[in-house]
C-alpha positions in Angstrom: 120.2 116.0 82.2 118.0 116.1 85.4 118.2 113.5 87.7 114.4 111.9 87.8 113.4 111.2 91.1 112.4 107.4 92.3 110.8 105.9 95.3 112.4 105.5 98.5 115.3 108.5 97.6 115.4 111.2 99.8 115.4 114.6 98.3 116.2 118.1 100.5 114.2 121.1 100.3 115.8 124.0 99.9 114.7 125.5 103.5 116.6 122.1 105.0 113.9 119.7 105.7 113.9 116.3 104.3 111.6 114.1 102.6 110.8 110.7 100.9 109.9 110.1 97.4 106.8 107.8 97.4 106.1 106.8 93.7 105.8 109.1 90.7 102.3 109.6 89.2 100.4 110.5 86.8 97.4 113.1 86.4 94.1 111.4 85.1 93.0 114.4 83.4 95.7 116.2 81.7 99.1 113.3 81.7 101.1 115.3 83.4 104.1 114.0 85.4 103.2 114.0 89.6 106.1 113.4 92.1 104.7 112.2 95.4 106.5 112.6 98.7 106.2 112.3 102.3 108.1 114.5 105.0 110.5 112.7 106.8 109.2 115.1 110.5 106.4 114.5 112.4 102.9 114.3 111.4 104.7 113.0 108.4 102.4 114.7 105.8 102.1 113.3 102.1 102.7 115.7 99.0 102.6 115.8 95.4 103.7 118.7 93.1 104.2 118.5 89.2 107.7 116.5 88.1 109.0 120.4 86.6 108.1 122.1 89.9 109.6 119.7 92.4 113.2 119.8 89.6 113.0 123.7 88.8 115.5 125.9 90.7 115.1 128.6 93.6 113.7 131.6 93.0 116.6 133.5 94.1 114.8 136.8 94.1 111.8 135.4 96.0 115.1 133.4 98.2 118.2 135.2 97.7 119.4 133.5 101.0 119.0 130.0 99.7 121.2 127.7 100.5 121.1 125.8 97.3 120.0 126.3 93.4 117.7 123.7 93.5 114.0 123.8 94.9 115.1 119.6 96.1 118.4 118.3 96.2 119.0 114.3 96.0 120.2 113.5 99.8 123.5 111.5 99.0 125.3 108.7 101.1 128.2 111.4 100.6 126.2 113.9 101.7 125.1 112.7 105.1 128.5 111.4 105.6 129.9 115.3 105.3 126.9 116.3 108.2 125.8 119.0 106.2 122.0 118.5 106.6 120.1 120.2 108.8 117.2 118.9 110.6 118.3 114.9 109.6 117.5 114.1 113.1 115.3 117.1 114.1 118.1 119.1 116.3 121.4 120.0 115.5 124.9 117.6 116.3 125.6 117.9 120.1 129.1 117.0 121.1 129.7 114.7 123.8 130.8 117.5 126.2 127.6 119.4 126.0 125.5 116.1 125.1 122.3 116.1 128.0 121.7 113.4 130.2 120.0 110.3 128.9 117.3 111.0 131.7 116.2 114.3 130.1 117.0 113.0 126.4 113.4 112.3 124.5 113.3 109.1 122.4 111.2 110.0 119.1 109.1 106.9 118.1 107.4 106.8 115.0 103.8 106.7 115.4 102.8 103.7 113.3 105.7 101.7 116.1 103.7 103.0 119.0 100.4 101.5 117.1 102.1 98.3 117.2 102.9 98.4 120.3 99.3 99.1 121.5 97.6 96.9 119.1 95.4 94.4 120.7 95.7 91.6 118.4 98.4 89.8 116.3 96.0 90.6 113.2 95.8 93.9 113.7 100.0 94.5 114.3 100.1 92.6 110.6 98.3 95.8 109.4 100.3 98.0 110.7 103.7 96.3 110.0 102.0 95.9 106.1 101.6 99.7 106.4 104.6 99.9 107.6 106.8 98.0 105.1 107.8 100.7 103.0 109.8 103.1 105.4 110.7 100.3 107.8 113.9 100.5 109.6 116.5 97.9 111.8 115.4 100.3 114.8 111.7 99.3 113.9 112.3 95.9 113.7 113.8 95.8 116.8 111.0 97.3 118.9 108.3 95.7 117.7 110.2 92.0 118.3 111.0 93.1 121.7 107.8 94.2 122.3 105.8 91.1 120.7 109.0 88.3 122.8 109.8 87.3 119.3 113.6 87.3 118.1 114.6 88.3 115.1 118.3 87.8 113.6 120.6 90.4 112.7 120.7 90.9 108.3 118.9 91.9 105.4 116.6 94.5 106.2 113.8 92.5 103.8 114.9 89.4 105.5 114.3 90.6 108.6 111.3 92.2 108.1 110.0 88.7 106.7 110.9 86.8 109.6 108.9 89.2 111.7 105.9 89.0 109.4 105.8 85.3 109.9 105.8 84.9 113.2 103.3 87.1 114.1 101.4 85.2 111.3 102.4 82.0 113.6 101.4 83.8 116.3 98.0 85.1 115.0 97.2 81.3 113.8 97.1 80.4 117.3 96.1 83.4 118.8 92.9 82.6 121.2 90.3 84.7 120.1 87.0 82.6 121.8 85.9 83.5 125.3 86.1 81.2 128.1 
């Protein structure tokens, strides 16, 4: 039996980039099963493509160099343990030997994060964090309480993401919005 897809799993294409399930739909018109995904690579496009499509196999004559039988394969704990995606962090494994100096090394920030950071108000950094909520990371987290002076213990991923939330909701209570 095929493995149905749910949100939050990430599934590889067979050409080696990644991407996020979102939810699973369903056409208005004719019922028919919708899987809808985002690309986990910048600009971080949304998709959707009929349940059989995104499950069928490679067209191997179309593909004979495909890596894989299936169109998306289910990205696996195992999986990214063994290193063999490509593309997981947008550029191959570097050793330590050949690894380039942190000066020359490019952070890559998630745009929603650099929102945040350049939001003017405490309201509108609730927005984004909201939008944010789904795909939210410890890395994430981090930044935006270093960047708002808030501090934000180590656990839970939901927990923490909570604690943030409410204190820029304590923050935005107070927040001084009247000119003076």
């Amino acid at each position: 039996m095929l493995h149905i897809p749910k949100p939050y799993e990430i599934y590889q294409h067979f050409k080696g980039n990644l991407y996020q399930i979102i939810a699973l739909a369903e056409h208005s018109e004719t019922g028919e099963k919708m899987v809808v995904y985002q690309a986990l690579y910048a600009p971080f496009k949304v998709y959707t493509r009929p349940l059989n499509m995104f499950l069928e196999g490679v067209d191997k004559v179309k593909y004979p160099d495909a890596g894989q039988n299936e169109r998306f394969r289910l990205v696996t704990e195992q999986s990214m343990e063994t290193s063999d995606l490509t593309g997981l962090q947008g550029a191959p494994e570097v050793s330590a030997s050949q690894a380039p100096d942190s000066s020359e090394e490019e952070v890559q920030i998630d745009p929603m994060v650099l929102q945040f950071l350049e939001a003017d108000s405490y309201a509108e950094r609730l927005q984004i964090l909201a939008g944010l909520h789904h795909r939210i990371s410890h890395e994430m987290i981090n930044t935006m309480a270093v960047a708002t002076d808030i501090e934000v213990p180590e656990g839970e991923l939901e927990s923490r993401y909570e604690e943030l939330r409410n204190c820029l909701l304590t923050l935005e209570k107070y927040e001084c919005n009247r000119l003076r």
